[in-house]
N, CA, C and O atoms as a GROMACS GRO file, in nm:
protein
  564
    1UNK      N    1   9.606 -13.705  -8.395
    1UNK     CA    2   9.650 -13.579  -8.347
    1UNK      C    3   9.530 -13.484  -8.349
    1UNK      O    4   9.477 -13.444  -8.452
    2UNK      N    5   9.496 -13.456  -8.233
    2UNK     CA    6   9.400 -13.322  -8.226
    2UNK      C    7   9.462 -13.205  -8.268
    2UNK      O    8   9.570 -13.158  -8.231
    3UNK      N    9   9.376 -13.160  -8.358
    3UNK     CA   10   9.460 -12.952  -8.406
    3UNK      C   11   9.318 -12.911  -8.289
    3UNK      O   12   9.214 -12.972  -8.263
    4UNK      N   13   9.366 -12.804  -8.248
    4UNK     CA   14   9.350 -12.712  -8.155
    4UNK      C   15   9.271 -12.584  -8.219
    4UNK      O   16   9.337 -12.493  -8.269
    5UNK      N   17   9.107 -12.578  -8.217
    5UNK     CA   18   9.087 -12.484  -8.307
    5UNK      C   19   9.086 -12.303  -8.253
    5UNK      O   20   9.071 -12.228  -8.156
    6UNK      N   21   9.106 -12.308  -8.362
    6UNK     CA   22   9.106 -12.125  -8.295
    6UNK      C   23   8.990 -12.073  -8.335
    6UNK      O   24   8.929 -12.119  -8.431
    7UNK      N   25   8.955 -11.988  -8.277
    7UNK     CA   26   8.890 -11.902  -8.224
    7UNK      C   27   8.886 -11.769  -8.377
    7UNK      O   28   8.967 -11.677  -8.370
    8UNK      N   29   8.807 -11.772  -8.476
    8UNK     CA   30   8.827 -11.674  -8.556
    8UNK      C   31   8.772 -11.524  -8.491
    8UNK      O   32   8.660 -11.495  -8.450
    9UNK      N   33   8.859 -11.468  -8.497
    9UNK     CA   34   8.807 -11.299  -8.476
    9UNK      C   35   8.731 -11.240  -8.548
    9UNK      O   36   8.724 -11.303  -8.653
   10UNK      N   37   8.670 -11.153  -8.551
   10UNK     CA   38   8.608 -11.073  -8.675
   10UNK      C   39   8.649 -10.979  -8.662
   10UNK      O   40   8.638 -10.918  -8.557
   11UNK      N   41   8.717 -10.930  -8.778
   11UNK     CA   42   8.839 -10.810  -8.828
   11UNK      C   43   8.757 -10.680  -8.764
   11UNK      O   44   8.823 -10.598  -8.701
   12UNK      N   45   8.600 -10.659  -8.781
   12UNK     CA   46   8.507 -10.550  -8.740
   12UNK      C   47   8.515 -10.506  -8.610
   12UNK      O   48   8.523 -10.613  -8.550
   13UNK      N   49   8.518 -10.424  -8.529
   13UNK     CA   50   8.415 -10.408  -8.366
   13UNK      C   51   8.313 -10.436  -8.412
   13UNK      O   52   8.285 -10.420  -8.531
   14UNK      N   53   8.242 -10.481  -8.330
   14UNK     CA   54   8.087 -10.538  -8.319
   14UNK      C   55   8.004 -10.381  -8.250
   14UNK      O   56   7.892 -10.341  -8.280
   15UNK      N   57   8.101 -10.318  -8.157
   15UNK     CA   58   8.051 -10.198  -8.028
   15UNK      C   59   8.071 -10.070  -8.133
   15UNK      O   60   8.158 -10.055  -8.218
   16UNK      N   61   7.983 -10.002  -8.104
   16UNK     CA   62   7.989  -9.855  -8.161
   16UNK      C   63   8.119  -9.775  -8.120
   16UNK      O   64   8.145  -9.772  -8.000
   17UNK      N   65   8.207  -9.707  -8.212
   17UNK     CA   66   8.268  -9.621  -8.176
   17UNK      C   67   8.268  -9.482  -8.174
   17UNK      O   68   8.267  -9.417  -8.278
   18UNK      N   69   8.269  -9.413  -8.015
   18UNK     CA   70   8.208  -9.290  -8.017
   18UNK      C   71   8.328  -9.161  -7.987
   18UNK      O   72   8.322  -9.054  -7.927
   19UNK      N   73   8.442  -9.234  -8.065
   19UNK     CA   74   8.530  -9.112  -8.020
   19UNK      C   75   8.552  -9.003  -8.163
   19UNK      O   76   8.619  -8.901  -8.147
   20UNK      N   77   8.503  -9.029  -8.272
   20UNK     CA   78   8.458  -8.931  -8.373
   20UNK      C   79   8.376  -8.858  -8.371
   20UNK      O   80   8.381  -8.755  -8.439
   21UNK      N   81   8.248  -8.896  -8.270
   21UNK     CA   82   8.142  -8.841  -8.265
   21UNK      C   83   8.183  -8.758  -8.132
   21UNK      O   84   8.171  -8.635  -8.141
   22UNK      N   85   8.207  -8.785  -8.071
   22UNK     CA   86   8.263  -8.663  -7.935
   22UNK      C   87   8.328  -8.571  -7.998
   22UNK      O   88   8.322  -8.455  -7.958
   23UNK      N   89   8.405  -8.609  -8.116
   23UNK     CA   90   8.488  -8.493  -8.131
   23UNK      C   91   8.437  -8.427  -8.238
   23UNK      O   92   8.501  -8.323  -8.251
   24UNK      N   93   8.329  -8.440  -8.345
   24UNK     CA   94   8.251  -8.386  -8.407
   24UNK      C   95   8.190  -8.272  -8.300
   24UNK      O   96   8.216  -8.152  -8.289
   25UNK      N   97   8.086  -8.368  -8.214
   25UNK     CA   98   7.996  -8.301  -8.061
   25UNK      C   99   8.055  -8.151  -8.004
   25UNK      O  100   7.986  -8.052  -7.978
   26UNK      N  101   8.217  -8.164  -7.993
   26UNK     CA  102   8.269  -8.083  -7.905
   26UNK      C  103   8.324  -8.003  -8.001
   26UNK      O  104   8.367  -7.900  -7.948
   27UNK      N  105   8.347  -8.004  -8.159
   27UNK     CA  106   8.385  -7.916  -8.240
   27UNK      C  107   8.273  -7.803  -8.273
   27UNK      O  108   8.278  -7.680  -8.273
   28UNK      N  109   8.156  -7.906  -8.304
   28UNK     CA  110   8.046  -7.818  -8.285
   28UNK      C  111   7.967  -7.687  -8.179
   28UNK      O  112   7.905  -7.586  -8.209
   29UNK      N  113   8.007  -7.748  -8.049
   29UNK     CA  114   7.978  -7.651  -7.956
   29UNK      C  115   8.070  -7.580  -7.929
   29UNK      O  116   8.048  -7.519  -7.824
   30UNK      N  117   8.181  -7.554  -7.981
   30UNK     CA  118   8.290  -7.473  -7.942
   30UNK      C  119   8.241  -7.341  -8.076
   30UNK      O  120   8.233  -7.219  -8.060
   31UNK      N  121   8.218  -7.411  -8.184
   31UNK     CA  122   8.186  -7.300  -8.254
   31UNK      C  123   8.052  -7.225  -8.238
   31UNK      O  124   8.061  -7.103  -8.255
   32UNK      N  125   7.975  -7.256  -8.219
   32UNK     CA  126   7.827  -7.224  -8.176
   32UNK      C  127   7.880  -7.107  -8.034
   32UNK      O  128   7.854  -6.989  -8.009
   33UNK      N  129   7.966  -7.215  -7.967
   33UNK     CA  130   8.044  -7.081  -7.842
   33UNK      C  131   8.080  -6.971  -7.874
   33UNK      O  132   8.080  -6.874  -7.797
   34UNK      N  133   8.128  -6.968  -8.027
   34UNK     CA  134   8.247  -6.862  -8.047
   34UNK      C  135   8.158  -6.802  -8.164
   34UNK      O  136   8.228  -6.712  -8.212
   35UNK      N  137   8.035  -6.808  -8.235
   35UNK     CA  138   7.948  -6.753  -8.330
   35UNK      C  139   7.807  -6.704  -8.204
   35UNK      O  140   7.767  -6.588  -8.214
   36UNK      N  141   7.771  -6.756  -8.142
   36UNK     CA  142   7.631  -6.677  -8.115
   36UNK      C  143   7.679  -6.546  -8.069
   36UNK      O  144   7.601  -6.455  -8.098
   37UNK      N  145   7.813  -6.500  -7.987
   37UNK     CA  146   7.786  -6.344  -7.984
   37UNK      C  147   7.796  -6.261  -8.037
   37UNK      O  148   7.767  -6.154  -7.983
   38UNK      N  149   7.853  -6.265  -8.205
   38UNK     CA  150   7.838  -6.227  -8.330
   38UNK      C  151   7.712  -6.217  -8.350
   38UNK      O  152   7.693  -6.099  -8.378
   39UNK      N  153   7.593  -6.285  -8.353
   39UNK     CA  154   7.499  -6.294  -8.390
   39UNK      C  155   7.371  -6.198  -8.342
   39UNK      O  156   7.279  -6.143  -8.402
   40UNK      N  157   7.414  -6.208  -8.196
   40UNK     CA  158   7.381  -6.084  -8.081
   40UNK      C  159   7.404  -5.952  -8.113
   40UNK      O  160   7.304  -5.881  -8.120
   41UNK      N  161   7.540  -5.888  -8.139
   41UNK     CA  162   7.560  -5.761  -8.113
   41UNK      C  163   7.594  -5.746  -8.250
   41UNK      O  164   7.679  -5.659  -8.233
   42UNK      N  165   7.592  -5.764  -8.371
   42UNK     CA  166   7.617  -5.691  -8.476
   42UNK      C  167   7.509  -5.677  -8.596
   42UNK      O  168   7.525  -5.641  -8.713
   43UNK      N  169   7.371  -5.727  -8.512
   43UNK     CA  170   7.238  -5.689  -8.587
   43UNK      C  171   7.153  -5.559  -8.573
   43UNK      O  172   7.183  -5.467  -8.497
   44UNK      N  173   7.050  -5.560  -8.648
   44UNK     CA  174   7.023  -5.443  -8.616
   44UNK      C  175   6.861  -5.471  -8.589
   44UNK      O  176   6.781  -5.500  -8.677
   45UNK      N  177   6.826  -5.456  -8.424
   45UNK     CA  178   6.721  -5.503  -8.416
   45UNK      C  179   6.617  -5.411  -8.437
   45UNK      O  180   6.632  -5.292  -8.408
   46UNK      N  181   6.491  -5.465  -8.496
   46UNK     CA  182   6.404  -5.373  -8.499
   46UNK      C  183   6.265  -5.448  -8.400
   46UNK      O  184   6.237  -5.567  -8.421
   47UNK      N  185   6.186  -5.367  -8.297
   47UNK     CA  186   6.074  -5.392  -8.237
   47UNK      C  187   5.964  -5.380  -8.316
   47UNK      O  188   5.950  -5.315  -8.419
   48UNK      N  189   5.909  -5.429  -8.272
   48UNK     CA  190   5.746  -5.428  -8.326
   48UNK      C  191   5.702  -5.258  -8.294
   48UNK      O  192   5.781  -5.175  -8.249
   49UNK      N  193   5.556  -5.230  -8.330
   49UNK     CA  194   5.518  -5.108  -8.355
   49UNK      C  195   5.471  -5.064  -8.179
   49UNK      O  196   5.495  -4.960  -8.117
   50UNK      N  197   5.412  -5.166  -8.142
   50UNK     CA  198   5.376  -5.120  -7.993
   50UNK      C  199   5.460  -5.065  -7.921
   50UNK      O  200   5.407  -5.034  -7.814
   51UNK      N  201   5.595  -5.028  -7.926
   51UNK     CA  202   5.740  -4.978  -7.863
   51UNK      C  203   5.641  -4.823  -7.839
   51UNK      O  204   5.601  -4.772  -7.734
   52UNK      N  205   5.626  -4.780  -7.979
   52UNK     CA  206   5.635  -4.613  -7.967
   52UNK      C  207   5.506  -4.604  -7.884
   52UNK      O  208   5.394  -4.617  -7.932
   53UNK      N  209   5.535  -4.580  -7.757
   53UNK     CA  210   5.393  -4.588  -7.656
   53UNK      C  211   5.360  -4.420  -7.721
   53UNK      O  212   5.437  -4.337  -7.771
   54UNK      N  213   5.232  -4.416  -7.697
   54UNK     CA  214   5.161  -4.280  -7.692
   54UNK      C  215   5.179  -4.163  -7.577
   54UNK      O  216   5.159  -4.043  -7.597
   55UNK      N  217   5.220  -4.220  -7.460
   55UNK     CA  218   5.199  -4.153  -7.347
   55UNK      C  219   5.357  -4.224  -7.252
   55UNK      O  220   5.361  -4.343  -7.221
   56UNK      N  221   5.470  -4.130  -7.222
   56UNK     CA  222   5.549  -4.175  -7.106
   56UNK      C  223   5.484  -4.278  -7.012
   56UNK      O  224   5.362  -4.293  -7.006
   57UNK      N  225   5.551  -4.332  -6.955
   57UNK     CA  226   5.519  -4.365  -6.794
   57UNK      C  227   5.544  -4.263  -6.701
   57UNK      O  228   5.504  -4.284  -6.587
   58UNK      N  229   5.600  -4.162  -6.723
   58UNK     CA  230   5.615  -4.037  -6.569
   58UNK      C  231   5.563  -3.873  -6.708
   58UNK      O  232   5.625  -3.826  -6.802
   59UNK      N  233   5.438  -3.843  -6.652
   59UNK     CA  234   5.393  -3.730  -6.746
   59UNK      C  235   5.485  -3.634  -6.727
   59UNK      O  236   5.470  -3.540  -6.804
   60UNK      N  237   5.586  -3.622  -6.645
   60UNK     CA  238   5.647  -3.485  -6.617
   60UNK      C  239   5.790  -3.530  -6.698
   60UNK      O  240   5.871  -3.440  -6.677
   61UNK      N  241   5.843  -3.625  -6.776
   61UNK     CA  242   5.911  -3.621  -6.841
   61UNK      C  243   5.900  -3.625  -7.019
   61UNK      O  244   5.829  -3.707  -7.077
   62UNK      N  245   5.973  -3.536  -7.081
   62UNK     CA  246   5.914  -3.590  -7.247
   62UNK      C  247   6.021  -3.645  -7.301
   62UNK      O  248   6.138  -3.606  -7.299
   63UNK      N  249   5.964  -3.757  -7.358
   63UNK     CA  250   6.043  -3.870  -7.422
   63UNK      C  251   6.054  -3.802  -7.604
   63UNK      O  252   5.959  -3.791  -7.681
   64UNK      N  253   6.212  -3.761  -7.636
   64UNK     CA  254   6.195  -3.695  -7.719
   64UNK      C  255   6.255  -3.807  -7.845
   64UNK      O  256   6.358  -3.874  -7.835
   65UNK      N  257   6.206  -3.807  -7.907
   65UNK     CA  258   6.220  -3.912  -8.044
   65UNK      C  259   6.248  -3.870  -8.149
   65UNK      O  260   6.215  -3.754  -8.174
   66UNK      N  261   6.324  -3.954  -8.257
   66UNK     CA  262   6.292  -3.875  -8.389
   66UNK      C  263   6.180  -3.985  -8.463
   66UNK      O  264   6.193  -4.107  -8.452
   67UNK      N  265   6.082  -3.926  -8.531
   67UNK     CA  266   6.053  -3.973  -8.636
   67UNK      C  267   6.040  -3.972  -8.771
   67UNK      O  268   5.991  -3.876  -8.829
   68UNK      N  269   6.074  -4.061  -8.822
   68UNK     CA  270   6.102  -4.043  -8.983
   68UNK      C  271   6.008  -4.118  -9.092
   68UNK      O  272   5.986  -4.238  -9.110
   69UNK      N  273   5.971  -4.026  -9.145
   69UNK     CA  274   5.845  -4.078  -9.244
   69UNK      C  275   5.946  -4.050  -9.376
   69UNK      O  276   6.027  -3.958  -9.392
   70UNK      N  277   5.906  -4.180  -9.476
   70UNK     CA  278   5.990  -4.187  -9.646
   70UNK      C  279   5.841  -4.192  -9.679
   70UNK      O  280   5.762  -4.276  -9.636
   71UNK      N  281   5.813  -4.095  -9.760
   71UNK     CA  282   5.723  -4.080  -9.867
   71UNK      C  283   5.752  -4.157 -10.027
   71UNK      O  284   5.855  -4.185 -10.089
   72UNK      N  285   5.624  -4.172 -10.050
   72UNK     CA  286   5.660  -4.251 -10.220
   72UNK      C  287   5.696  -4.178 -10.285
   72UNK      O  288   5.751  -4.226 -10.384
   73UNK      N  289   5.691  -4.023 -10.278
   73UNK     CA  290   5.752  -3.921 -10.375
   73UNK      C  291   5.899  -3.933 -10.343
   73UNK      O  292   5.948  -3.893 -10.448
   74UNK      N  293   5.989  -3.961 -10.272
   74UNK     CA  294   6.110  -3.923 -10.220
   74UNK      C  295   6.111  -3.841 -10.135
   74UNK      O  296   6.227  -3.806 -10.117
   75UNK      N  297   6.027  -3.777 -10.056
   75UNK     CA  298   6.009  -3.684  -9.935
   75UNK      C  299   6.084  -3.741  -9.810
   75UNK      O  300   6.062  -3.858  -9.779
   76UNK      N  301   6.159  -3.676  -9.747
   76UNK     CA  302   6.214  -3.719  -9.573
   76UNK      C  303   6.131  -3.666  -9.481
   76UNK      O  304   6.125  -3.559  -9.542
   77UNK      N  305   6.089  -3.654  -9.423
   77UNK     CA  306   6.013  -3.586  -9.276
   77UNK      C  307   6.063  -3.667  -9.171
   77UNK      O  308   6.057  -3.788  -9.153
   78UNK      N  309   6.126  -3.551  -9.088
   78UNK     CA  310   6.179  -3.561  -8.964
   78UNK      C  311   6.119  -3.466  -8.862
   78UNK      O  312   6.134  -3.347  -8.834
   79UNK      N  313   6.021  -3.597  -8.801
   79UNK     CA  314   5.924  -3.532  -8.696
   79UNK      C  315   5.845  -3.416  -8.750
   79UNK      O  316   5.829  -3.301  -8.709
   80UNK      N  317   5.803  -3.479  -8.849
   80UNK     CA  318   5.670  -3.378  -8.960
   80UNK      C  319   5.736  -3.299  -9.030
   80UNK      O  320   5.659  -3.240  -9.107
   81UNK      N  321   5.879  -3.256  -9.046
   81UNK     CA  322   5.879  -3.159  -9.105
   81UNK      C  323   6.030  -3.202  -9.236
   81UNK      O  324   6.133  -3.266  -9.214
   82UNK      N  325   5.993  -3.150  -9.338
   82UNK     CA  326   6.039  -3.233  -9.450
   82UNK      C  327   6.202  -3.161  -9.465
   82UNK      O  328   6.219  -3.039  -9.470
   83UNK      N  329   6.309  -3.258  -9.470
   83UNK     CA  330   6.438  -3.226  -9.469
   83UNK      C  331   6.504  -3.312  -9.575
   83UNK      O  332   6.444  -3.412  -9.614
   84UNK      N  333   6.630  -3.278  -9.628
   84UNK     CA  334   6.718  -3.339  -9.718
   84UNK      C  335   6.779  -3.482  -9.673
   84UNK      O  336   6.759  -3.505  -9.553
   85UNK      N  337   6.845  -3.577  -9.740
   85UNK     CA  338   6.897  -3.656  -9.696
   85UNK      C  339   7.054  -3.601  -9.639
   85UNK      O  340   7.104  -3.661  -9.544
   86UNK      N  341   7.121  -3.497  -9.695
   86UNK     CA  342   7.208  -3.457  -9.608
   86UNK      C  343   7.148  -3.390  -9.466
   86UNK      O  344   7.191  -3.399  -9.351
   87UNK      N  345   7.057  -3.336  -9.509
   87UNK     CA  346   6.997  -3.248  -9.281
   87UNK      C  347   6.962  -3.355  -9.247
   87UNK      O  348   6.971  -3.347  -9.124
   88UNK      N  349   6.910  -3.502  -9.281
   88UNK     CA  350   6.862  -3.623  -9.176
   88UNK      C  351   7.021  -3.655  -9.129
   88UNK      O  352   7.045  -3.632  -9.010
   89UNK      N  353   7.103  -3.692  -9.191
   89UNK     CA  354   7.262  -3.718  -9.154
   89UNK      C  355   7.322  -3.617  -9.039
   89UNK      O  356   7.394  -3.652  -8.945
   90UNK      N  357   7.277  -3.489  -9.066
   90UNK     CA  358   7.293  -3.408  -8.998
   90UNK      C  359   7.219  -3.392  -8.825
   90UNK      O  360   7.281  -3.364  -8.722
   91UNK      N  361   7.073  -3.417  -8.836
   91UNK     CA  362   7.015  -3.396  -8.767
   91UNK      C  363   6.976  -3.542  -8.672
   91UNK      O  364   6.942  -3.539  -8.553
   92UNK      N  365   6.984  -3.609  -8.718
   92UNK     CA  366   6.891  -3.702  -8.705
   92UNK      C  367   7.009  -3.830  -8.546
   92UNK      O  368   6.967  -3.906  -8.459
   93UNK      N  369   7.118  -3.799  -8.576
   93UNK     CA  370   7.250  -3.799  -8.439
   93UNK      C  371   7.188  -3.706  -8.380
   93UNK      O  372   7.112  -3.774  -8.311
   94UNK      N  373   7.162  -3.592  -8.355
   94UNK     CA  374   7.129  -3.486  -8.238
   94UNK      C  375   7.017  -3.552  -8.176
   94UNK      O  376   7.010  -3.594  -8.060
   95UNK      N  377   6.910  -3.558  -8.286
   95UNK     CA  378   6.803  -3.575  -8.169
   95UNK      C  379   6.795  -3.811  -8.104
   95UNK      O  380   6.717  -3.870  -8.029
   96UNK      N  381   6.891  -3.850  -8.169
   96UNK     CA  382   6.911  -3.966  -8.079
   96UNK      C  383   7.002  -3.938  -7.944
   96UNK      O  384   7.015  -4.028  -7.861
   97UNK      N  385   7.064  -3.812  -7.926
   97UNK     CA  386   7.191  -3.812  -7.856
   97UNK      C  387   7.054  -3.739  -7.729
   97UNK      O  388   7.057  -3.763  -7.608
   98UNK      N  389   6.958  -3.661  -7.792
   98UNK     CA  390   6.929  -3.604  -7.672
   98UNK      C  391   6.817  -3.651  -7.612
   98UNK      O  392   6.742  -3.605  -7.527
   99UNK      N  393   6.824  -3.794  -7.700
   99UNK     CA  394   6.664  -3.874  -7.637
   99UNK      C  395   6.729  -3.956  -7.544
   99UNK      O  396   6.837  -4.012  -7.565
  100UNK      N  397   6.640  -3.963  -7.407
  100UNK     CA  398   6.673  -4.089  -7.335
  100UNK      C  399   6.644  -4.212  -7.374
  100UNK      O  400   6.740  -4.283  -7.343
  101UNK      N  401   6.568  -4.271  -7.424
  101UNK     CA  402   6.509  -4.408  -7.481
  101UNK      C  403   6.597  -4.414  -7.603
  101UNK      O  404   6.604  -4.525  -7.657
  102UNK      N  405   6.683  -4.287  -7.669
  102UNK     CA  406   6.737  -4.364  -7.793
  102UNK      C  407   6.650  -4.440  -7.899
  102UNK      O  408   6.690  -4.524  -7.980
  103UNK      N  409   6.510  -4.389  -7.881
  103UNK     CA  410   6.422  -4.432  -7.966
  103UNK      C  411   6.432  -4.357  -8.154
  103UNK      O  412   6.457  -4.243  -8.194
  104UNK      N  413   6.397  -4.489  -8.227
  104UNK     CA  414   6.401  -4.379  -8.361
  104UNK      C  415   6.250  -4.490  -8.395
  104UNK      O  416   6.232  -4.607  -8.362
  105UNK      N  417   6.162  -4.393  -8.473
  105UNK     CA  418   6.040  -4.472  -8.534
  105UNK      C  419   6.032  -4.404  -8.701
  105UNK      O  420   6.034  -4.287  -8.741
  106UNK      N  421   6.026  -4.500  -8.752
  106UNK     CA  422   6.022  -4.489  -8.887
  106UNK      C  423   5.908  -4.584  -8.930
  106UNK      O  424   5.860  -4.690  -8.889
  107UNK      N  425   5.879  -4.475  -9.063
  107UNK     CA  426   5.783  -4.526  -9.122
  107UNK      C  427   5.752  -4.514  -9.270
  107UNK      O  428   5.776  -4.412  -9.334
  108UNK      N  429   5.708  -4.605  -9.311
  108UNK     CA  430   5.703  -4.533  -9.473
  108UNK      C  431   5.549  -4.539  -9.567
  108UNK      O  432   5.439  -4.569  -9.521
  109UNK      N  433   5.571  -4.510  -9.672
  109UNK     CA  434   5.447  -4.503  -9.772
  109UNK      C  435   5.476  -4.675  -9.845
  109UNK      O  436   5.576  -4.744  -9.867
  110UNK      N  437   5.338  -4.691  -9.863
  110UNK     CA  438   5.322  -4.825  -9.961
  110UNK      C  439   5.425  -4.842 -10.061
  110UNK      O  440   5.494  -4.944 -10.052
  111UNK      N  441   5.446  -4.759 -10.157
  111UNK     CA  442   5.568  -4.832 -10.207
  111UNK      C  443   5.693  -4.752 -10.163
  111UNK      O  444   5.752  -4.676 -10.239
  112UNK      N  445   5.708  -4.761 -10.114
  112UNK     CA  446   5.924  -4.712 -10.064
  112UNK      C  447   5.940  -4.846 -10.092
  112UNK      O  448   5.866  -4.941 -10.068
  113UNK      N  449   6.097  -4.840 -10.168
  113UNK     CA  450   6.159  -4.952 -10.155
  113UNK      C  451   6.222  -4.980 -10.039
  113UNK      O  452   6.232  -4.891  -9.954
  114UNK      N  453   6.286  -5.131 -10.012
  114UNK     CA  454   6.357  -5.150  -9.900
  114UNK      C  455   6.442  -5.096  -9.888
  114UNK      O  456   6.465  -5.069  -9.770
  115UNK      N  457   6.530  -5.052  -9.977
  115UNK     CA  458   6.678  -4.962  -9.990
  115UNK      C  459   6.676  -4.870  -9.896
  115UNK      O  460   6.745  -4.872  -9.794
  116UNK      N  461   6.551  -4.742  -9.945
  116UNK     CA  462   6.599  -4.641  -9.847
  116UNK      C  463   6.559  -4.666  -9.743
  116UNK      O  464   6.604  -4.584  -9.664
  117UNK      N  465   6.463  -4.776  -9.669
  117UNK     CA  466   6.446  -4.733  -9.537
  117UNK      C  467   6.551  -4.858  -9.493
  117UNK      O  468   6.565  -4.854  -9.371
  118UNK      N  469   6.620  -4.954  -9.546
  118UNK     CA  470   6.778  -4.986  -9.448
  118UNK      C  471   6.878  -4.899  -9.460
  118UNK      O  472   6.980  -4.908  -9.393
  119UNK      N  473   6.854  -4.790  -9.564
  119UNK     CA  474   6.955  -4.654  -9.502
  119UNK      C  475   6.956  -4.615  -9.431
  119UNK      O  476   7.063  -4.593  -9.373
  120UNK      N  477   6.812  -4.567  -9.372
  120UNK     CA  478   6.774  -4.475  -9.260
  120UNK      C  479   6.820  -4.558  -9.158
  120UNK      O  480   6.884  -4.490  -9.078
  121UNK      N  481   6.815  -4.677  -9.128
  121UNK     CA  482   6.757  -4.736  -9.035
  121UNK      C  483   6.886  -4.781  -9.009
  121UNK      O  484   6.909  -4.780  -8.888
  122UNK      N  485   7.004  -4.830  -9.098
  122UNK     CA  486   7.180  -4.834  -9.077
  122UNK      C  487   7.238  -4.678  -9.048
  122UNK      O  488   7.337  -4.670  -8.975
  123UNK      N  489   7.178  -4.550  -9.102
  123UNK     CA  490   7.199  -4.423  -9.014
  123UNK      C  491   7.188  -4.397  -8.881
  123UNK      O  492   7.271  -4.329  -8.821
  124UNK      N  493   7.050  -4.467  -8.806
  124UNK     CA  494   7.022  -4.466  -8.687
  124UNK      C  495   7.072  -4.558  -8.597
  124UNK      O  496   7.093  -4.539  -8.478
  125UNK      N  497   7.090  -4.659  -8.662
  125UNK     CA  498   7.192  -4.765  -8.573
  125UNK      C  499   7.320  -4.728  -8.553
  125UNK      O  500   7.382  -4.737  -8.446
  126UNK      N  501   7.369  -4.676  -8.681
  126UNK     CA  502   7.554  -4.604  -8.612
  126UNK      C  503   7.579  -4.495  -8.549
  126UNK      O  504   7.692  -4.456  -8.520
  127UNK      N  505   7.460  -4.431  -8.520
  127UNK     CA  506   7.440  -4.288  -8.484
  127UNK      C  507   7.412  -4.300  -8.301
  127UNK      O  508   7.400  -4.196  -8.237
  128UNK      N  509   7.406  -4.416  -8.242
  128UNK     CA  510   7.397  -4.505  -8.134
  128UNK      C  511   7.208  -4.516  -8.112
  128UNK      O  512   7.160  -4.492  -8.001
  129UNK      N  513   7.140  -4.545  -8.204
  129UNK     CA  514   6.972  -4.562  -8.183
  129UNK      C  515   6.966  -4.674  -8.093
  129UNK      O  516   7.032  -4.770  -8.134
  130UNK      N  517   6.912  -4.691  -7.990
  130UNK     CA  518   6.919  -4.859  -7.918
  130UNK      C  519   6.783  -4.889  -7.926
  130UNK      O  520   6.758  -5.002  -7.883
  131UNK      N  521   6.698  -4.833  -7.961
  131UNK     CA  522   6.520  -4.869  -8.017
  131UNK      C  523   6.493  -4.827  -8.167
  131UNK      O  524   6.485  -4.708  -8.197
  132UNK      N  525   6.480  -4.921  -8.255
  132UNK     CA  526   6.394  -4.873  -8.358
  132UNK      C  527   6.278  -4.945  -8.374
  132UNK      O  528   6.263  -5.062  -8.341
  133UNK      N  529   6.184  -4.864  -8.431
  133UNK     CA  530   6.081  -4.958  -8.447
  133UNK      C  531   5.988  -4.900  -8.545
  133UNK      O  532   5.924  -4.795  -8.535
  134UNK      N  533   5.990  -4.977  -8.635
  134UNK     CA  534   5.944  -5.001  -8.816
  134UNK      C  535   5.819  -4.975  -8.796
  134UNK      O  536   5.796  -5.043  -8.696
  135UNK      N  537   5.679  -4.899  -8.835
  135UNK     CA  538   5.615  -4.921  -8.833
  135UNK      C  539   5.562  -4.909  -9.000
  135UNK      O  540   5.632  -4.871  -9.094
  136UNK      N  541   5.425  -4.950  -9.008
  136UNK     CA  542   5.338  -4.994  -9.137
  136UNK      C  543   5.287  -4.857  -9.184
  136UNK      O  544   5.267  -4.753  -9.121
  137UNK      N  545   5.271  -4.891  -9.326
  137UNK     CA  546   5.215  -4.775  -9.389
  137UNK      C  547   5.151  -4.664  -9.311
  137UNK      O  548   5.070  -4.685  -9.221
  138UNK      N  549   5.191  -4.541  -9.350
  138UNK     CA  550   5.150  -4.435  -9.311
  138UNK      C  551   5.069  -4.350  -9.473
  138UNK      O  552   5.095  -4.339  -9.593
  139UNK      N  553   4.955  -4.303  -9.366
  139UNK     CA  554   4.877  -4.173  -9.497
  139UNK      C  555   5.037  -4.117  -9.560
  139UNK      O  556   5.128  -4.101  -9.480
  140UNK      N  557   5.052  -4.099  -9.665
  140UNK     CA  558   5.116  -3.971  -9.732
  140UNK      C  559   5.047  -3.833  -9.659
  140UNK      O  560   4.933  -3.817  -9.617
  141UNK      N  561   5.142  -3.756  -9.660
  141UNK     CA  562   5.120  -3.593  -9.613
  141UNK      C  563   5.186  -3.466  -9.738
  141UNK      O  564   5.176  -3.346  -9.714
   0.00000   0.00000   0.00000
């Protein structure tokens, strides 16, 4: 009597299966979809120093700015002239509201801590600033 042999299977796939990985793939880019415009609009960008040009592009218009110098003493100066942290709160919305560029330039002394100038600089962002730009040590005045 011939037995008839069979054919053993192997319990394994031998072939890669890629339907975990598609759905890893497509979980991933759905969130990346739904996080980068978070990432976009709720920072607070700051430009490099070359922003604050010296000179308009049209001389017959003035580009009116605020600038804010933090001294190592605790001093505010707004556009040279030294004010409280309540008159910067105060003042410092007016003259973004009446600048066209919405420019704010800040600057500080060697040691300011980081604290106060992400105050200033979270003041000018809610105050609608759409340019800031950090620049490097300044002389004390």
């Amino acid at each position: 009597m011939w037995l008839r042999r069979r054919k053993h299977q192997n319990p394994y796939p031998t072939e890669l299966i890629l339907n975990s990985l598609v759905d890893i793939a497509l979980c991933l880019v759905i969130g990346f979809m739904i996080a980068m415009p978070l990432f976009f609009e709720t920072g607070i960008f700051v430009s490099a120093p070359g922003v604050a040009k010296a000179a308009p592009d049209d001389p017959n218009v003035s580009d009116i700015k605020a600038s804010v110098f933090l001294s190592n003493d605790g001093r505010i100066l707004l556009n040279d002239v030294e004010v409280t942290p309540e008159r910067l709160t105060e003042l410092l919305p007016k003259l973004i509201e009446r600048s066209p560029s919405r420019r704010v330039v800040i600057s500080t002394g060697d040691q300011v801590d980081y604290a106060r100038t992400m105050r200033v600089l979270d003041l000018a962002k809610q105050n609608g600033a759409a340019d800031l730009a950090l620049l490097r040590n300044r002389s004390a005045q």
